[in-house]
PLY file of the C-alpha trace (Angstrom):
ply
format ascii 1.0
element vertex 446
property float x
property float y
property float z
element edge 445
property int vertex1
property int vertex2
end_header
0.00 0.00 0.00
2.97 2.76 1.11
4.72 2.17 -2.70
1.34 2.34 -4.17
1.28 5.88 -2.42
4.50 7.11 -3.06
3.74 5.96 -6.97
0.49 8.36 -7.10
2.61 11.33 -5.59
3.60 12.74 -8.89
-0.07 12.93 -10.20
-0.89 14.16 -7.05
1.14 16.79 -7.68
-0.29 17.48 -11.38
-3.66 17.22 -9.74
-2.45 20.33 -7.77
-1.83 21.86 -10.77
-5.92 21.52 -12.02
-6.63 22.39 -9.27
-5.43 25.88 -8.57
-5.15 27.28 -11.90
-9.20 25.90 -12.68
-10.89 26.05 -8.78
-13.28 28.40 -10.30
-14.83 25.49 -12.38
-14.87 23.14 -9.46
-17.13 23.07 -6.28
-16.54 23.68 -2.71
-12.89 25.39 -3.61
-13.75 27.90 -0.53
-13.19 25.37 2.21
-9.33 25.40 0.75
-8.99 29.05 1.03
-7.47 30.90 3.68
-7.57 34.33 5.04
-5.56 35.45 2.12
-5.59 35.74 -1.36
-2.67 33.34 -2.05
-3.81 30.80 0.82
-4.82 27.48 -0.55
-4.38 24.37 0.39
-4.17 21.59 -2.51
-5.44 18.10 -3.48
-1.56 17.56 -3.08
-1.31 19.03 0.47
-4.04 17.09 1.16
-1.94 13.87 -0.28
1.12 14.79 2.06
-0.86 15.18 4.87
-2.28 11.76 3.99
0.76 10.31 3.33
2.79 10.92 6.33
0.22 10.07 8.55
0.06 6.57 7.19
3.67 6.66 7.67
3.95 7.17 11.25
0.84 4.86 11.86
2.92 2.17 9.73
6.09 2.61 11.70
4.41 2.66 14.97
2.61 -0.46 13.81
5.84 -2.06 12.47
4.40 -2.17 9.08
6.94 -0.24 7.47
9.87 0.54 8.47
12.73 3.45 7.77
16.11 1.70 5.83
19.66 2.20 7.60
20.58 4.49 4.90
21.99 7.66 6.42
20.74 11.06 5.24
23.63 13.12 3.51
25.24 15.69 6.02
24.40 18.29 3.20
20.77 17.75 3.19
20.46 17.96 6.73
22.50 20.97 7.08
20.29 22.42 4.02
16.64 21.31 6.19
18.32 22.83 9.49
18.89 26.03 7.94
15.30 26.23 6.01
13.81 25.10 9.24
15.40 28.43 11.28
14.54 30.56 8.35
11.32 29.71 8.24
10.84 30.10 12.47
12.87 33.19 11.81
10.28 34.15 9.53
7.42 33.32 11.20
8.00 35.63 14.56
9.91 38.15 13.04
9.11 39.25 9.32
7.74 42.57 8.92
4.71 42.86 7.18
4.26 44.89 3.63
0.72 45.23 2.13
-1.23 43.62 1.00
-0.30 40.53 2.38
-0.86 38.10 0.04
-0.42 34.61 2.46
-0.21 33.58 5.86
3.44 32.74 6.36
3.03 29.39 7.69
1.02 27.73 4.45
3.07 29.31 2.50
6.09 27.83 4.32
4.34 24.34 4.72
2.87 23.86 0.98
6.17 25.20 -0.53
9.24 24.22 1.77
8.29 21.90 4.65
6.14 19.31 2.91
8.38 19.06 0.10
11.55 18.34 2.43
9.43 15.76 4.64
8.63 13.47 0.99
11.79 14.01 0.00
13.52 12.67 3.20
11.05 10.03 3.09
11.92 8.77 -0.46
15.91 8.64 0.46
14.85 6.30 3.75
12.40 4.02 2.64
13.03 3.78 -0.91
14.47 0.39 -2.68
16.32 0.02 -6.00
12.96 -1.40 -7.45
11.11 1.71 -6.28
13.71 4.49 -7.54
12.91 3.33 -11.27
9.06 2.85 -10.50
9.06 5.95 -9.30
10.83 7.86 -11.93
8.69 6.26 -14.49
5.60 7.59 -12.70
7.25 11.37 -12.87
7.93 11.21 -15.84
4.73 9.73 -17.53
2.80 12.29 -14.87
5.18 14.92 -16.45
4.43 14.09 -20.14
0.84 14.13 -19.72
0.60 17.56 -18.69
2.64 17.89 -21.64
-0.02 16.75 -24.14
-2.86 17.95 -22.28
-0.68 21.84 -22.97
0.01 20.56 -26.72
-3.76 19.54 -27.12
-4.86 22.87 -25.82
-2.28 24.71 -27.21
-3.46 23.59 -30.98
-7.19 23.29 -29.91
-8.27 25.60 -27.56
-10.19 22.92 -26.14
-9.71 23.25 -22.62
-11.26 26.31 -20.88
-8.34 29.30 -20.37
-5.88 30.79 -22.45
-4.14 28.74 -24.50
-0.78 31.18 -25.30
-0.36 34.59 -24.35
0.08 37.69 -26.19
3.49 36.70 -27.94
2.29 33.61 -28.67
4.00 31.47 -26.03
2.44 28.08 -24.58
0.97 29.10 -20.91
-1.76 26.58 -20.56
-2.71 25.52 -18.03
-0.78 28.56 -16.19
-3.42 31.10 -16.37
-5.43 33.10 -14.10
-8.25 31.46 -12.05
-10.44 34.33 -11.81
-9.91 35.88 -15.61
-8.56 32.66 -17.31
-6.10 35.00 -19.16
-2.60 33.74 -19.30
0.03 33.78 -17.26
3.67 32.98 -17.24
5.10 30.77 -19.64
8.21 29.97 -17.78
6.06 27.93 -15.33
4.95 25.57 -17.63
8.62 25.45 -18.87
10.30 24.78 -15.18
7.64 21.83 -15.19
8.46 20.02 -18.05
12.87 20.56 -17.72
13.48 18.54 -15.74
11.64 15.33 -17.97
13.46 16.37 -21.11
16.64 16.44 -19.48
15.75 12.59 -17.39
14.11 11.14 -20.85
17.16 12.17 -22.98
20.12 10.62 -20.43
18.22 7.53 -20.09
18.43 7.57 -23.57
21.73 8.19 -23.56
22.19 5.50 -21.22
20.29 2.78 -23.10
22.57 3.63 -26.57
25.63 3.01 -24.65
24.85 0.34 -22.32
25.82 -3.15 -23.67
22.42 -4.63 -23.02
18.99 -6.20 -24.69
16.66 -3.24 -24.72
13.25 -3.46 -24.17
11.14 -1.75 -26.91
8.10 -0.16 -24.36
11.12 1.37 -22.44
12.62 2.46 -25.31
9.13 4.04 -26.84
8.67 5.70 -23.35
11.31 7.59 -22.83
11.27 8.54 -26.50
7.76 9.91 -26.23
8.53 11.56 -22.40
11.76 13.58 -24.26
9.56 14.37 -27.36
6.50 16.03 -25.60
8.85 17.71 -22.81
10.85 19.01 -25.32
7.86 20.49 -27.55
5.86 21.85 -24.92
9.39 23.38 -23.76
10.51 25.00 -27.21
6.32 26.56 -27.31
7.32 28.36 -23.91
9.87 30.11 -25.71
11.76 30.05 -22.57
15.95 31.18 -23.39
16.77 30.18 -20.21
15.26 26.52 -20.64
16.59 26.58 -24.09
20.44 27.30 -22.95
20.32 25.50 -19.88
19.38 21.88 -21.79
21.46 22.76 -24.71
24.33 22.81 -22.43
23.14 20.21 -19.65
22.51 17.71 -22.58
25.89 18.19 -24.22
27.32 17.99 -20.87
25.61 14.83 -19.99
26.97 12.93 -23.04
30.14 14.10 -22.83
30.87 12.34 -19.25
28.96 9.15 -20.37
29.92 8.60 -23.88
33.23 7.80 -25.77
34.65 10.80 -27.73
33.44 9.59 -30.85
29.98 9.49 -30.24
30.53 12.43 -28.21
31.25 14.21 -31.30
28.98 12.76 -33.35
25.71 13.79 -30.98
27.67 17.85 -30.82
27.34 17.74 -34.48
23.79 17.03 -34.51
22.77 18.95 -31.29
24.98 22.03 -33.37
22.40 21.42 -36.71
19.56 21.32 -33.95
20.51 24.73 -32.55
20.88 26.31 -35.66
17.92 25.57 -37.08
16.04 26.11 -33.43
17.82 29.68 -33.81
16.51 30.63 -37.11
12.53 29.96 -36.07
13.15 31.70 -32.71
14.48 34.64 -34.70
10.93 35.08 -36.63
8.79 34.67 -32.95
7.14 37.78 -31.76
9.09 37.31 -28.28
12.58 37.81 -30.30
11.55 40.52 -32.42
10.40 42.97 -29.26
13.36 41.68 -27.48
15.63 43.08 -30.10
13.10 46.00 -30.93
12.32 45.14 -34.16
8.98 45.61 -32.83
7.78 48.36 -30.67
6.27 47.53 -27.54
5.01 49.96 -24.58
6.23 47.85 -21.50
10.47 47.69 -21.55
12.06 44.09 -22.78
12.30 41.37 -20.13
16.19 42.11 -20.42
15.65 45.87 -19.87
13.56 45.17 -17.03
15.62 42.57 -15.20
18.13 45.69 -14.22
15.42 46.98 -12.39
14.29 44.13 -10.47
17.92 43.28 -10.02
18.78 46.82 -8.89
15.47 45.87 -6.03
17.70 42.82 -5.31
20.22 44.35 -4.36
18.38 47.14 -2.27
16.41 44.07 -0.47
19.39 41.96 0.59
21.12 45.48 1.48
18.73 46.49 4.30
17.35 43.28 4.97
20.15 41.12 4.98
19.18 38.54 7.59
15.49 37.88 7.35
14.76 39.58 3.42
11.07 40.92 3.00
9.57 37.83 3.99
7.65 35.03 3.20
5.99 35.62 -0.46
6.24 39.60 -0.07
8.70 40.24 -2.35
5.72 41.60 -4.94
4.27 43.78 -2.27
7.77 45.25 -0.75
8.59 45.96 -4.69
4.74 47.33 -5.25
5.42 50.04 -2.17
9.04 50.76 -2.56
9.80 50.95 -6.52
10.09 54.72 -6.73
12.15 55.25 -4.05
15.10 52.45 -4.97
14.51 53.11 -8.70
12.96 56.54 -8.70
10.70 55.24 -11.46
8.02 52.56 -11.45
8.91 49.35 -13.24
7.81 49.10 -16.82
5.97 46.61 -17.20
2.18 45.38 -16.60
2.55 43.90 -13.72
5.14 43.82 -10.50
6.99 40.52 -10.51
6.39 38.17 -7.78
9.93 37.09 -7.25
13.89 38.03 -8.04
14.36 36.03 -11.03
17.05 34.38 -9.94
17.46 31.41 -8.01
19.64 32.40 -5.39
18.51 35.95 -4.91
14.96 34.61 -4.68
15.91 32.31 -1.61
17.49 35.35 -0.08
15.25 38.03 -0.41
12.01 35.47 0.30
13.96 33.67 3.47
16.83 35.52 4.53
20.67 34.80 4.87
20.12 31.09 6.17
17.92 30.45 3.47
20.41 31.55 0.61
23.33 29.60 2.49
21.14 26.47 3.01
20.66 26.51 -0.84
24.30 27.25 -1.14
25.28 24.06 0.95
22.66 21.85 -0.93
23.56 22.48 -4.15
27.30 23.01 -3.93
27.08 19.75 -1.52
25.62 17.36 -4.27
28.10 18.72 -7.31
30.97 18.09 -4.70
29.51 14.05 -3.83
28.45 12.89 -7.35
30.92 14.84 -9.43
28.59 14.91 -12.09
28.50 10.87 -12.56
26.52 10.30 -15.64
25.01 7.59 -13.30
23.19 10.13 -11.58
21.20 11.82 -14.26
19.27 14.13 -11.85
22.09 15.65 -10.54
22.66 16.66 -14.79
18.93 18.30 -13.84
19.50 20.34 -10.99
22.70 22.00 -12.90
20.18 23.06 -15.48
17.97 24.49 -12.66
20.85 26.64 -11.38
21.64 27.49 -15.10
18.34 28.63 -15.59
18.18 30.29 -12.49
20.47 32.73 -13.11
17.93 34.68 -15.09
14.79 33.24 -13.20
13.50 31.79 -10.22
13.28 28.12 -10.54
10.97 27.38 -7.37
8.03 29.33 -6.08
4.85 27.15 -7.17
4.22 24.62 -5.14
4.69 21.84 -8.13
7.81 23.41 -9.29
9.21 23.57 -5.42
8.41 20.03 -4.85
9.80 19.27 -8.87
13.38 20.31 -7.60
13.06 18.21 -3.80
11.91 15.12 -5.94
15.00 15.51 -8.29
17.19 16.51 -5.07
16.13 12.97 -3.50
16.81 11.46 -7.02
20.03 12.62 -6.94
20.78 10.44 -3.96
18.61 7.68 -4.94
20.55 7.03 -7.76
23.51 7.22 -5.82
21.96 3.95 -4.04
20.93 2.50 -7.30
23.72 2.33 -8.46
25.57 0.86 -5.42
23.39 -1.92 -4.97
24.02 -2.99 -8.58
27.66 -3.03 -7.96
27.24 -5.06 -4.68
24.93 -7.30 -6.37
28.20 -7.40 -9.49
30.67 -8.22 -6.42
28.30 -11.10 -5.00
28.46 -12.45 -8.29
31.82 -11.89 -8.79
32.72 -13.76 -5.60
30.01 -16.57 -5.94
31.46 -17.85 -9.49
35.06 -18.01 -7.51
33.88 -20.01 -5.43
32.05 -22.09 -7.53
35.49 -22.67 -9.44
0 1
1 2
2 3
3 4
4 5
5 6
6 7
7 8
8 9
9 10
10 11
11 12
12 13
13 14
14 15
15 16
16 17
17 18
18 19
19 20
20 21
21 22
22 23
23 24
24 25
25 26
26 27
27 28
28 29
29 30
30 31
31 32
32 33
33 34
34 35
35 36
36 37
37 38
38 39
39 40
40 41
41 42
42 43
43 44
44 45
45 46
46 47
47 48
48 49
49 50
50 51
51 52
52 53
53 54
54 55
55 56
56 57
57 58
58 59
59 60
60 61
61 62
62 63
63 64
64 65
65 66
66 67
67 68
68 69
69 70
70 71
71 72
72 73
73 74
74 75
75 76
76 77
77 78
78 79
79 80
80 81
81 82
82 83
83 84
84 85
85 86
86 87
87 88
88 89
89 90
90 91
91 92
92 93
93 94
94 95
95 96
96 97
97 98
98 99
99 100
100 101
101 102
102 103
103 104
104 105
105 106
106 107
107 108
108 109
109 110
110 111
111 112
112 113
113 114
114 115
115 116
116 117
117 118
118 119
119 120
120 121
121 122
122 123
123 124
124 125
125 126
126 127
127 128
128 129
129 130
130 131
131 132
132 133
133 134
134 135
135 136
136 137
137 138
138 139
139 140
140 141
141 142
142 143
143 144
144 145
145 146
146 147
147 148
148 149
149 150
150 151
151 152
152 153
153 154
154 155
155 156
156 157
157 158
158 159
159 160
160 161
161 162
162 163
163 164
164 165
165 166
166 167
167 168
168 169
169 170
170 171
171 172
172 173
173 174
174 175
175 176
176 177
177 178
178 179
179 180
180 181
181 182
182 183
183 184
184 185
185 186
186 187
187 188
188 189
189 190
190 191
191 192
192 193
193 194
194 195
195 196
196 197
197 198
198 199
199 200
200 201
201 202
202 203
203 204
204 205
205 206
206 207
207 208
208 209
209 210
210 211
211 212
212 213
213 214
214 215
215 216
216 217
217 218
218 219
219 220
220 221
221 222
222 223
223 224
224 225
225 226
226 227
227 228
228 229
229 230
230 231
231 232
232 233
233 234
234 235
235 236
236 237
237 238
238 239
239 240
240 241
241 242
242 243
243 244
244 245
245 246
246 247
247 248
248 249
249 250
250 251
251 252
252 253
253 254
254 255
255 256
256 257
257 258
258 259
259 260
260 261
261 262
262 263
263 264
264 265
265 266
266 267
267 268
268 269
269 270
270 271
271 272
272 273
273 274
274 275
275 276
276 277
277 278
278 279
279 280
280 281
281 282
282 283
283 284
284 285
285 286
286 287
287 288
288 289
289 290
290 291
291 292
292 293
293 294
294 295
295 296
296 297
297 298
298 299
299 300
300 301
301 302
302 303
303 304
304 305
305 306
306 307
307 308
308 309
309 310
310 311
311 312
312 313
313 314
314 315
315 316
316 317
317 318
318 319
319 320
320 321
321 322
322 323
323 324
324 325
325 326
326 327
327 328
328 329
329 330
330 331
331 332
332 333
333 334
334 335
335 336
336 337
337 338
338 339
339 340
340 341
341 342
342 343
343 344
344 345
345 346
346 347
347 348
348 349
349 350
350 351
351 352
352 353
353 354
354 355
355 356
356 357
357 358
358 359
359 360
360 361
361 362
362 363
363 364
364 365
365 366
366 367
367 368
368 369
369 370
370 371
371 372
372 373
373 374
374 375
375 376
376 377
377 378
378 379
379 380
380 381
381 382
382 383
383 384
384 385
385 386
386 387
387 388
388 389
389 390
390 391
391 392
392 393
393 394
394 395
395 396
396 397
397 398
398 399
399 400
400 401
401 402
402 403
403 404
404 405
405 406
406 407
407 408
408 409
409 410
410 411
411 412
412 413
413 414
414 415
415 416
416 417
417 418
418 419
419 420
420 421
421 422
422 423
423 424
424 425
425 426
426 427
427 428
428 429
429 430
430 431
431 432
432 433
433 434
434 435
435 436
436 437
437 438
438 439
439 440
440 441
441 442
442 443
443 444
444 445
């Protein structure tokens, strides 16, 4: 029962998803609101909640039971240091208007749930499970991908299907208007799939093994959808951070040859992928070849950037708080840029990963990132075994220009491929155990 759970997390997760972006068509959404705008609590807190109750009941019971598998001493440093942020938070965040969430569900749905499944995963988690469990992700991942594609070429589906430059939002739109939203949401969802679906790929063209044909149609169809629902985003970031993840990937688990041979046709790829970006709406008003009254997301990002800075400045231990970011920027814009920000609406976050964590949770919450990420590069050395690790490198590529995190399916997207990154880890030394056994079993035998 517990794997069948942890196997329905993922479209728990999409189900999430629905259910914010469309509560408008559903009933009884009020009993998940809170006191604030922003307050809701999801069909996948809901799930959690759910979850880790049946957990504690099943280890108090004896039914299941926690593996001796240690946690890393970076993830634990990374929760301690989220957890004090968060208290820190909690008592001592000033308070900009409006205030758009209570502090604690918005530090439960986005950053305490999350870390409890993840933790959960690296304890209790076999080699069986890991590739069960990626498989559900995935396919969970790619059909959210063709529901997007469907409504993206049908307009099927109530809500916006692109927005004004054409770019794939669906099902990112507004609840109340159903206008559009940001694209870049739909294209943090689907990265991390493209970049899984192509290394296993990878990893089935060079492994010296029968392949079987479902797997090999699966992960085929997972990298195809991911990556078209990706490239409709029109997301540069995205676009730059699997061009170079991908490359980066083969490299450490191919031969040179082949190496080459997949640069070659990932080079044709990009040029071609260059000259149809060059004709999209979003290209021409970046480069003004078309005039538009709100500045270029490049002319804009000095702005917010220049707020960054002014944020971490004179709040450097506790930022603006829990999700205020868009109200501290809202009340303070003239006086740090002594203009108002071009464009229709105030951004919700620092678009960029790190600045994001610090101006959201304060100095602990930038350094428990900081210890996290640097932690995992530093263990796995980018082992081509460990194809999530390839994923969250493409996360802090594409958070340089954006903020790879604050949804609730995109937070627990990057904890699921943080636990992934260890759970391969395990994988992979259980196969080489089970290699030694054999080893050692055939000498005997002889």
């Amino acid at each position: 029962m517990y794997e069948k759970l942890v196997l329905f997390l993922p479209w728990a997760i999409l189900l999430g998803v629905f259910q914010v972006n469309f509560q408008k068509f559903l009933p009884f959404q009020r009993i998940f609101k809170g006191a604030y705008f922003f307050d809701y609590f999801t069909v996948t807190d809901v799930f959690v909640s759910f979850l880790l109750a049946f957990v504690v009941v099943g280890i108090a019971t004896k039914k299941i039971g926690f593996t001796e598998r240690k946690l890393p001493l970076e993830l634990l440093i990374a929760i301690g240091l989220l957890l004090l942020a968060g208290v820190l938070e909690l008592v001592f965040q000033a308070t900009y208007e409006p205030i758009l969430t209570t502090p604690s569900e918005y530090f439960r749905g986005l950053f305490l749930y999350p870390m409890l499944v993840t933790v959960l995963l690296i304890r209790t988690l076999n080699e069986s499970m890991v590739e069960r469990l990626l498989k559900s992700y995935v396919g969970m991942v790619m059909t959210f991908g063709l529901l997007a594609l469907l409504q993206f070429v049908s307009g099927i589906f109530p809500g916006a299907m692109r927005d004004f430059t054409g770019r794939l939002t669906w099902p990112y739109i507004d609840f109340l208007t159903l206008k559009s939203g940001s694209a870049n949401w739909a294209a943090f969802f689907v990265m991390p799939t493209v970049i899984l679906s192509f290394a296993k790929l990878v990893q089935m063209y060079e492994a010296k093994m029968p392949k079987k044909k479902k797997d090999v149609f699966f992960w085929i169809s997972a990298l195809v959808v991911s990556s078209m629902v990706l490239a409709l985003t029109q997301s540069y970031g995205g676009f730059v951070a699997v061009g170079f993840v991908s490359l980066f990937y083969c490299l450490r688990a191919l031969p040179w040859k082949k190496f080459l041979v997949i640069f070659v046709a990932c080079f044709l790829v990009g040029a071609v992928g260059l000259g149809v970006v060059m004709q999209t709406k979003k290209f021409q008003i970046l480069t003004g070849q078309q005039e538009f009254r709100f500045d270029t997301s490049a002319t804009s990002r000095v702005d917010i950037y220049k707020m960054n800075l002014a944020i971490i400045s004179s709040n450097p231990l506790l930022g603006v708080g829990l999700n205020q970011y868009q109200s501290y920027f809202a009340s303070h814009q003239e006086k740090v840029l002594g203009h108002k920000l071009n464009e229709s609406h105030v951004p919700p976050h620092a678009h960029n990963f790190f600045m994001s964590f610090w101006t959201n949770l304060g100095i602990f919450g930038v350094l428990a990132m900081f210890v996290l990420v640097c932690g995992i590069f530093w263990r796995f050395k980018f082992s081509s075994h460990s194809p999530a690790v390839f994923v969250l490198l493409a996360i802090m590529i594409h958070g340089l220009i954006d903020s790879y995190y604050w949804q609730q399916e995109i937070a627990y997207a990057f904890w699921i491929m943080v636990g992934l990154c260890y759970l391969f880890e395990i994988k992979v030394i259980q196969k080489e155990e089970k290699k030694t056994e054999h080893h050692h079993e055939k000498k005997l035998a002889m």
